[in-house]
Biopython code that builds the backbone (N, CA, C, O; Angstrom):
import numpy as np
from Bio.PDB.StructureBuilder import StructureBuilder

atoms = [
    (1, "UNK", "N", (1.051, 7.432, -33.926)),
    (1, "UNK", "CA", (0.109, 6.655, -33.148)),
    (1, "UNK", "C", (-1.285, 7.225, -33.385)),
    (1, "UNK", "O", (-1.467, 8.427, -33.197)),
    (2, "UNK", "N", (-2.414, 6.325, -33.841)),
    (2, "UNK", "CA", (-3.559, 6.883, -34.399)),
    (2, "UNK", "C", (-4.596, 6.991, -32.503)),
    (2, "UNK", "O", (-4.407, 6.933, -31.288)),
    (3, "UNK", "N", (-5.839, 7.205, -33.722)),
    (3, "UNK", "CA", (-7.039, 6.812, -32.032)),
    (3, "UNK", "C", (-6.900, 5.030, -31.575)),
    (3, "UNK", "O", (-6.775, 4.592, -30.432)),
    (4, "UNK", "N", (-6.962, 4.336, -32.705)),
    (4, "UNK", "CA", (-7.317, 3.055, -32.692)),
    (4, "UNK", "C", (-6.761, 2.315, -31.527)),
    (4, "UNK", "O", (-7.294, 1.802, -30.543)),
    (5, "UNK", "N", (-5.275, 2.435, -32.017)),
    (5, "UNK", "CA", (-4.185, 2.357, -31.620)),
    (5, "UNK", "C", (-4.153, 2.248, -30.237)),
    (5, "UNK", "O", (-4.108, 1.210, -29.577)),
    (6, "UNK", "N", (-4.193, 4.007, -29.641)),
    (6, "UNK", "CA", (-4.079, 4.105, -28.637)),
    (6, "UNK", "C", (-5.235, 3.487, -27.575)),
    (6, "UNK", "O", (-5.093, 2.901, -26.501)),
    (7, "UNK", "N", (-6.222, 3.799, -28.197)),
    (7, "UNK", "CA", (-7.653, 3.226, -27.176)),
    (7, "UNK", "C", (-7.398, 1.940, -27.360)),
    (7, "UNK", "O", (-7.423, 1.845, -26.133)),
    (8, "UNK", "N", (-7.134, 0.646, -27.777)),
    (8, "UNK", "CA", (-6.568, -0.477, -27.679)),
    (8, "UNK", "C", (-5.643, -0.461, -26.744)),
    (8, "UNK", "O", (-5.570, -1.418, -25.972)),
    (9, "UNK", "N", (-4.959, 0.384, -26.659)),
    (9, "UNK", "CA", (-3.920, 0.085, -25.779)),
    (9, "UNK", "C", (-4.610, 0.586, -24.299)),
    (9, "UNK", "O", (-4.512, 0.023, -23.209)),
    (10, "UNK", "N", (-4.915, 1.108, -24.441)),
    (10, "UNK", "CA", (-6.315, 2.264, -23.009)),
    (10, "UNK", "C", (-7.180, 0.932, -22.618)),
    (10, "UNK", "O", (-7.339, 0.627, -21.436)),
    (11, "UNK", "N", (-7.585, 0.361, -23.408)),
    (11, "UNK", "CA", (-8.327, -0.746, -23.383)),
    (11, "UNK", "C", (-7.859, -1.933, -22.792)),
    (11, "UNK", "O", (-8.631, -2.378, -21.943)),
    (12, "UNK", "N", (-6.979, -2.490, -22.953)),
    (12, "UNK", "CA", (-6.436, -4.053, -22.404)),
    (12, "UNK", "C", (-5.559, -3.703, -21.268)),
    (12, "UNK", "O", (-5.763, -4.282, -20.201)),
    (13, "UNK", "N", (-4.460, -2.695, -21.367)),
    (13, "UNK", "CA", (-3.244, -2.525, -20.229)),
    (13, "UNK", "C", (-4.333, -1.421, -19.188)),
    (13, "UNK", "O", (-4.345, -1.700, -17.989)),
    (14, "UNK", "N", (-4.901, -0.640, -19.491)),
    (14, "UNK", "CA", (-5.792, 0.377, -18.491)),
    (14, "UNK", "C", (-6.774, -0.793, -17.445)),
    (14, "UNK", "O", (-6.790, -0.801, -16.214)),
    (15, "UNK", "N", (-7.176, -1.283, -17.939)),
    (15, "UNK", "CA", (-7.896, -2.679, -17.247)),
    (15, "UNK", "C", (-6.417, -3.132, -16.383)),
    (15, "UNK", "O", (-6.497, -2.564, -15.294)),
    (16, "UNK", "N", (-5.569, -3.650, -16.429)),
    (16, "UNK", "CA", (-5.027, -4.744, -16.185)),
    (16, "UNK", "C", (-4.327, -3.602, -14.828)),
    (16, "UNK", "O", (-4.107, -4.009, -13.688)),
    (17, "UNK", "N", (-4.074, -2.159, -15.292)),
    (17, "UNK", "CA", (-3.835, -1.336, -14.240)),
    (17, "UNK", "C", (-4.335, -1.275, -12.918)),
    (17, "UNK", "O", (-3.894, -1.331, -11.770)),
    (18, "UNK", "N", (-6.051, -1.059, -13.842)),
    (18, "UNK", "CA", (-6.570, -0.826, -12.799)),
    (18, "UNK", "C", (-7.422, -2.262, -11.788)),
    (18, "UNK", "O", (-7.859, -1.983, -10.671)),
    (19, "UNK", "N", (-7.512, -3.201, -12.142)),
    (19, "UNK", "CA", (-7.168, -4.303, -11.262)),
    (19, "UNK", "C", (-6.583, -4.480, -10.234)),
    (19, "UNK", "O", (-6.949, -4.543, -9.061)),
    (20, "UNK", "N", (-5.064, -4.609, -11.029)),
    (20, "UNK", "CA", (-3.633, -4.394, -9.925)),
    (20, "UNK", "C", (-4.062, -3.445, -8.796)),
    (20, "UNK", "O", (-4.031, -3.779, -7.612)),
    (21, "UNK", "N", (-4.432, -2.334, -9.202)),
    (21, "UNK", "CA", (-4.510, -1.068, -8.465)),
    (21, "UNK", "C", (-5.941, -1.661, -7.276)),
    (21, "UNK", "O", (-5.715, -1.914, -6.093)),
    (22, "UNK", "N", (-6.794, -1.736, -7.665)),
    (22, "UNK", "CA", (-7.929, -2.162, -6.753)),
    (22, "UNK", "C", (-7.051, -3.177, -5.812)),
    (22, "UNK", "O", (-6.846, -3.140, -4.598)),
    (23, "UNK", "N", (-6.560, -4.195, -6.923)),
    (23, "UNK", "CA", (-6.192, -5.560, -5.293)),
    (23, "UNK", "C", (-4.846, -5.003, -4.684)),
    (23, "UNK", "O", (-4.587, -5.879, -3.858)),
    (24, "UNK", "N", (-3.765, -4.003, -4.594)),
    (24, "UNK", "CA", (-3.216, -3.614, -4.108)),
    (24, "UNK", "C", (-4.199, -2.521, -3.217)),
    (24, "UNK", "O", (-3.386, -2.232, -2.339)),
    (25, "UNK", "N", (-4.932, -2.051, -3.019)),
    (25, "UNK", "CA", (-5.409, -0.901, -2.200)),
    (25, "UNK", "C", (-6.516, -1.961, -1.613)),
    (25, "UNK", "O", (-6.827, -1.283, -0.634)),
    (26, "UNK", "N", (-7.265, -3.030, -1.509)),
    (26, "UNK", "CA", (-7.947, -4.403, -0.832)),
    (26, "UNK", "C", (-7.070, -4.403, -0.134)),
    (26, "UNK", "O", (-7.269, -3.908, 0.975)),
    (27, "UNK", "N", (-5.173, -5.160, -0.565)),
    (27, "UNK", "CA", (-4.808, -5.502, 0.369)),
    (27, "UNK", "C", (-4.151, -4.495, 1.266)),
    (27, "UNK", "O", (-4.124, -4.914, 2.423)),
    (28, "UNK", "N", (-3.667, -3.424, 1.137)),
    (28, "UNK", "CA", (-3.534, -2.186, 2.523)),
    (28, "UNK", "C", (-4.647, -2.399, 3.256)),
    (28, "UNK", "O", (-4.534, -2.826, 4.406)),
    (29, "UNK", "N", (-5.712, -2.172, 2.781)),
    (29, "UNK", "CA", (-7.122, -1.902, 3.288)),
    (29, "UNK", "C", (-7.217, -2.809, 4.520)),
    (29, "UNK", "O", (-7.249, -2.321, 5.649)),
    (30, "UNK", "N", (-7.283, -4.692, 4.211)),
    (30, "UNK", "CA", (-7.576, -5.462, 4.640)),
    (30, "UNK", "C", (-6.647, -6.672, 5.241)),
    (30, "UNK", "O", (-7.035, -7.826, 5.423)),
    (31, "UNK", "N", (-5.000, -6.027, 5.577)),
    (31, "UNK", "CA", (-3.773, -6.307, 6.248)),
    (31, "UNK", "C", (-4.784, -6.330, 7.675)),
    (31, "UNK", "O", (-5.794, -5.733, 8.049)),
    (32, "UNK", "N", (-3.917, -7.335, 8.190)),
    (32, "UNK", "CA", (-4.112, -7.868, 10.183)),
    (32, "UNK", "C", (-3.483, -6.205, 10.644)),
    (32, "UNK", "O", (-3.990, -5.367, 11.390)),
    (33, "UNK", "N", (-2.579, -6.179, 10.093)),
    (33, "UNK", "CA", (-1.394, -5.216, 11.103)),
    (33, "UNK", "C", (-2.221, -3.917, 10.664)),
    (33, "UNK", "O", (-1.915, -2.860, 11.216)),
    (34, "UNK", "N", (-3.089, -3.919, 9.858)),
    (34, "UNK", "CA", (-3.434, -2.188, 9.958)),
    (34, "UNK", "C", (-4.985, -1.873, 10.374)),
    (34, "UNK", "O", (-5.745, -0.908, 10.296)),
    (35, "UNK", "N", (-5.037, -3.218, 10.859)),
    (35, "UNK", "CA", (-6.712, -2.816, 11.976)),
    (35, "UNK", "C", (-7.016, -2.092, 13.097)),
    (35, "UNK", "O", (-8.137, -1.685, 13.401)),
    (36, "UNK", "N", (-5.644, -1.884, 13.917)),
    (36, "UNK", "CA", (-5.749, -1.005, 14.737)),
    (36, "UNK", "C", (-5.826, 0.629, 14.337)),
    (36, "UNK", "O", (-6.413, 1.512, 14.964)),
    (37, "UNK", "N", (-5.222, 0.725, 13.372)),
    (37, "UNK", "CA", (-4.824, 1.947, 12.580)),
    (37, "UNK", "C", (-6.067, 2.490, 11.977)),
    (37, "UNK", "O", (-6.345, 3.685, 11.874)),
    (38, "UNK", "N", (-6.845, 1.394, 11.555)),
    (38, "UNK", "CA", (-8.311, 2.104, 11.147)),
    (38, "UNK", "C", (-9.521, 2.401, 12.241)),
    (38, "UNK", "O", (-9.976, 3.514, 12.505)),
    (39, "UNK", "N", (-9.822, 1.470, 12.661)),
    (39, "UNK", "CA", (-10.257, 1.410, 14.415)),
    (39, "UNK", "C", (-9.829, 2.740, 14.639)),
    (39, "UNK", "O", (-10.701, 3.600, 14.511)),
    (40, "UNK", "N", (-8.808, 3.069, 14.912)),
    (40, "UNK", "CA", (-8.734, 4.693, 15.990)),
    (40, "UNK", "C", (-9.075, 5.576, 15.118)),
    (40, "UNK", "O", (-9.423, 6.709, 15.452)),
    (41, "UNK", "N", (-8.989, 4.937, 13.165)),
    (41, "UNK", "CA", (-9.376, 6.573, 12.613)),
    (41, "UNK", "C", (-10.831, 6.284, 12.603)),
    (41, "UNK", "O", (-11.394, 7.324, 12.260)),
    (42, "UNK", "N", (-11.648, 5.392, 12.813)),
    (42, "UNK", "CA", (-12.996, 5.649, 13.011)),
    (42, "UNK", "C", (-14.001, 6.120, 13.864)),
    (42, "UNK", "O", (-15.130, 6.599, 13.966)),
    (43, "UNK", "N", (-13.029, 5.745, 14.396)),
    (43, "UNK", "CA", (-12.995, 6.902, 16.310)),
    (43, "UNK", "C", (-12.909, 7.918, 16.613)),
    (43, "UNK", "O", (-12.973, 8.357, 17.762)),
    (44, "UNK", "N", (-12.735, 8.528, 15.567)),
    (44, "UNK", "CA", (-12.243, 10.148, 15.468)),
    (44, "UNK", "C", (-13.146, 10.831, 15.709)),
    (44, "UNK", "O", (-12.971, 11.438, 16.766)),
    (45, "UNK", "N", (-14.771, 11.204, 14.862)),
    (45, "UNK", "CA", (-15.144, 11.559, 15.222)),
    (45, "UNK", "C", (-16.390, 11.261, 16.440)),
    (45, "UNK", "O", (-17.369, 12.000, 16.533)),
    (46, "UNK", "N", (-16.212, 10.283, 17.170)),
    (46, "UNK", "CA", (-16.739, 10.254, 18.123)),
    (46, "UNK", "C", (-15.930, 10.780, 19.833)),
    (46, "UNK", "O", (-16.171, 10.650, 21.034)),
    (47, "UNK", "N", (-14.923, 11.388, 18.973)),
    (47, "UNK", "CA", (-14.163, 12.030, 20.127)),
    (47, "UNK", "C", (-14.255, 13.146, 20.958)),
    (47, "UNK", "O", (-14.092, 14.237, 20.414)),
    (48, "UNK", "N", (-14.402, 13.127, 21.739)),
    (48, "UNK", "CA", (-14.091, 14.619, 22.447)),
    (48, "UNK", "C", (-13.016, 15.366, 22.271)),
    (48, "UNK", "O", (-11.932, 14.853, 21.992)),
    (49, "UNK", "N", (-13.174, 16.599, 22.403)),
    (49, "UNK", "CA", (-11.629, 17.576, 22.533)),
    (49, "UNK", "C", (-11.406, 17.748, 23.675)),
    (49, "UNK", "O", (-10.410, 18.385, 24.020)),
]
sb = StructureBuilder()
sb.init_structure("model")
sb.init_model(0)
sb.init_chain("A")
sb.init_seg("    ")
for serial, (resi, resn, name, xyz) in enumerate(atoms, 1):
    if name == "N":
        sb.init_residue(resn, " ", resi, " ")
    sb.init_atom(name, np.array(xyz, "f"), 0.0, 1.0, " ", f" {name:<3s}", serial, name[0])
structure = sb.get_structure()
């Protein structure tokens, strides 16, 4: 397997990874069911001990 080769391959499937990867971590991010879950961690530091 040369450079060419491989950076072609780094090139089209590394993209298509990292896509996937962004709109899978959007949608955790931006789920109904995990708004409460962020809400209290933003709350954190406005907390008292």
């Amino acid at each position: 397997m040369n450079y060419e080769t491989l950076a072609h391959f780094a090139h089209t499937w590394g993209l298509v990874y990292l896509v996937v990867l962004f709109a899978g971590v959007l949608f955790y991010a931006l789920r109904p069911s995990a708004r409460a879950k962020f809400e209290d961690a933003a709350q954190i530091p406005f907390k008292e001990d």
